[in-house]
C-alpha positions in Angstrom: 53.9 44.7 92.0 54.2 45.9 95.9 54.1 43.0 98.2 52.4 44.0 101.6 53.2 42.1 105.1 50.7 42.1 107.2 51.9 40.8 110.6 51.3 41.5 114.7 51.0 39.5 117.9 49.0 36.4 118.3 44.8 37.6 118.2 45.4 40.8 117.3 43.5 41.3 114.3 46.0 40.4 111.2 43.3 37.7 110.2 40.6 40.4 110.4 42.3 43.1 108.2 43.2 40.8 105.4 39.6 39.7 105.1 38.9 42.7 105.0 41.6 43.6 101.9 40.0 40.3 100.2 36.9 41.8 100.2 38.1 45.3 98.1 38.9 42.3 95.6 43.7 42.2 96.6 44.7 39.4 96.4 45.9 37.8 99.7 48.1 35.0 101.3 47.8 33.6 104.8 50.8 31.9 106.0 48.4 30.0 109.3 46.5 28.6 106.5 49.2 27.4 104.4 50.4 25.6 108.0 47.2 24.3 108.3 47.5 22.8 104.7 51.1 21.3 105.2 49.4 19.5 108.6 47.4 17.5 106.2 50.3 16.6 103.9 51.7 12.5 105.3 54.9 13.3 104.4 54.7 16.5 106.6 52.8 14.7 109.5 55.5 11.7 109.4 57.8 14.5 110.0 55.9 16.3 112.9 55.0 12.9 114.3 58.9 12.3 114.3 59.7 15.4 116.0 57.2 14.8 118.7 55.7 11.7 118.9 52.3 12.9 118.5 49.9 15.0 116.1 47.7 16.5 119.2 48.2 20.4 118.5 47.8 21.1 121.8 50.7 18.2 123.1 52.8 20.0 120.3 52.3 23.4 121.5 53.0 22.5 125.2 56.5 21.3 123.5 57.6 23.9 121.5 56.9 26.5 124.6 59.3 24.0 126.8 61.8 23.7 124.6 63.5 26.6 121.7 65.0 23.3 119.9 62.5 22.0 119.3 59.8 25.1 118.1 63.2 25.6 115.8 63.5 22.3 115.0 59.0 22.2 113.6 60.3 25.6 112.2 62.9 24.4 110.0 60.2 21.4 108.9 57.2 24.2 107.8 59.0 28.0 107.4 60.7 26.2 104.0 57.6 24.9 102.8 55.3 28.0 103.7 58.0 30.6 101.7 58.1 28.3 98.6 54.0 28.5 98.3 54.8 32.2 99.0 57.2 32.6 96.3 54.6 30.8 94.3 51.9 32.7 95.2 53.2 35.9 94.6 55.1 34.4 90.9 51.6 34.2 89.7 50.1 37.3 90.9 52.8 39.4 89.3 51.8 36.8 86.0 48.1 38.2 86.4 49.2 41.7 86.6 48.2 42.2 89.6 49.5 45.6 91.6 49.9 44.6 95.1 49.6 41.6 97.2 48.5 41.3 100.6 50.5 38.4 103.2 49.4 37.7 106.4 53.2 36.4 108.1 52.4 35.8 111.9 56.2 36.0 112.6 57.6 38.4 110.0 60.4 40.0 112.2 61.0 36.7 114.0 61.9 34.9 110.6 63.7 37.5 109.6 61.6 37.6 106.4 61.1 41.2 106.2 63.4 42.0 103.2 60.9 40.1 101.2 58.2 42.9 101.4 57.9 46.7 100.3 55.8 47.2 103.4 54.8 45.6 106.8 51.9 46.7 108.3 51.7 46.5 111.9 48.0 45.2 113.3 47.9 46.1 117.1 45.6 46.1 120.5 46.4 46.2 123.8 47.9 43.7 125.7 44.6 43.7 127.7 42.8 43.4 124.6 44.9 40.5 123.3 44.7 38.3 126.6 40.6 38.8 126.3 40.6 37.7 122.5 43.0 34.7 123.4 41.0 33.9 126.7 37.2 34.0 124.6 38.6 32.4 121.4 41.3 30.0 121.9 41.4 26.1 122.5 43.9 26.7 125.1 44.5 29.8 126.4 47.1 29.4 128.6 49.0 27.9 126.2 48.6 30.7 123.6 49.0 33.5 126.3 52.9 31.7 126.4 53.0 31.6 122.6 52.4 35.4 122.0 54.4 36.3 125.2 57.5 34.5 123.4 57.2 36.3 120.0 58.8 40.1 119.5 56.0 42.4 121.8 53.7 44.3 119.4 55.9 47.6 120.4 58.9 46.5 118.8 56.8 45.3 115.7 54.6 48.3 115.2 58.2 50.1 115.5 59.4 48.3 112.7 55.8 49.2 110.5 55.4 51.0 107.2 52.0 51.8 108.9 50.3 50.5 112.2 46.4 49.6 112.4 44.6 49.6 115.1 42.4 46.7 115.8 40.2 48.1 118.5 38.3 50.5 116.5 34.9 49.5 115.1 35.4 46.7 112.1 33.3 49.6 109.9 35.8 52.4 110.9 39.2 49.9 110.0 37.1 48.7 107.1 37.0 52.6 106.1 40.5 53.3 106.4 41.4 50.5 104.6 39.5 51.1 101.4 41.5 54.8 101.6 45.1 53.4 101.8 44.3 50.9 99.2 43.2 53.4 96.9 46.9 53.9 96.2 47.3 50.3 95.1 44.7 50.3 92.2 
């Protein structure tokens, strides 16, 4: 079974691709979600709450950009926890006979977690592009224009890629080329 990384910058499309793999019928893995999840979880929250004595996403976020000790410090708490459900995931996949999986991993390179796939695909935009996405559809976009500015720029990680996607081409023209490179996997 090939296990495909899908990873990129903050708003750059990596959501958008996967969906898109979902809907040819791969099976896929978002680590966000699974972050999302472990929020929910008291024993995780005690943990967070511990850290930063609060649960406000945004308060959190403002503390993790002022200080690398602590975004290491939340990181040790949920990186752990979100590669055991991986390990899970793809455990039963490979069960099911299933010949590729698809994981969305936000911050692939910066984990270190490459070694874990056969591939990483790249999902990129302009920098322009990414600031306008951030600016229409985040909570708090100055915050998350910090954020992406702190991970490894979308250069170094398309570098790195097995193969790089655009994600300012029309959804029906990515959609296309998708469905062509995943002909491979069936």
């Amino acid at each position: 079974m090939k296990k495909i990384a899908i990873t990129g910058g903050v708003a750059t499309g990596k959501t958008t691709l996967l969906h898109l793999i979902k809907e040819l019928g791969f099976p896929i893995f978002s680590c966000d979600e699974v972050v999302k999840s472990l929020y929910l979880q008291p024993e995780i929250t005690r943990k967070i709450f511990g850290l930063f004595k609060t649960l406000d996403k945004k308060e959190i976020l403002k503390k993790i950009l002022e200080n690398e000790k602590t975004r290491k410090a939340l990181e040790e708490i949920l990186h752990p926890l979100v590669k055991e459900e991986l390990v899970k995931f793809s455990k039963t996949c490979e069960q099911k006979g299933e010949k590729a999986v698809f994981v969305e991993v936000p911050l692939l390179f910066e984990c270190g977690w490459e070694d874990m796939f056969d591939e990483v695909w790249v999902v990129f935009c302009s920098k322009k592009t990414q600031e306008d996405r951030i600016r229409t559809k985040s909570s708090y976009p100055d915050l998350m224009l910090k954020l992406a500015n702190l991970q490894l720029p979308l250069e170094e990680k398309a570098k790195k890629a097995n193969r790089v996607f655009s994600s300012e081409k029309p959804i029906e023209v990515l959609r296309e080329e998708i469905k062509a490179i995943l002909k491979e996997f069936q």
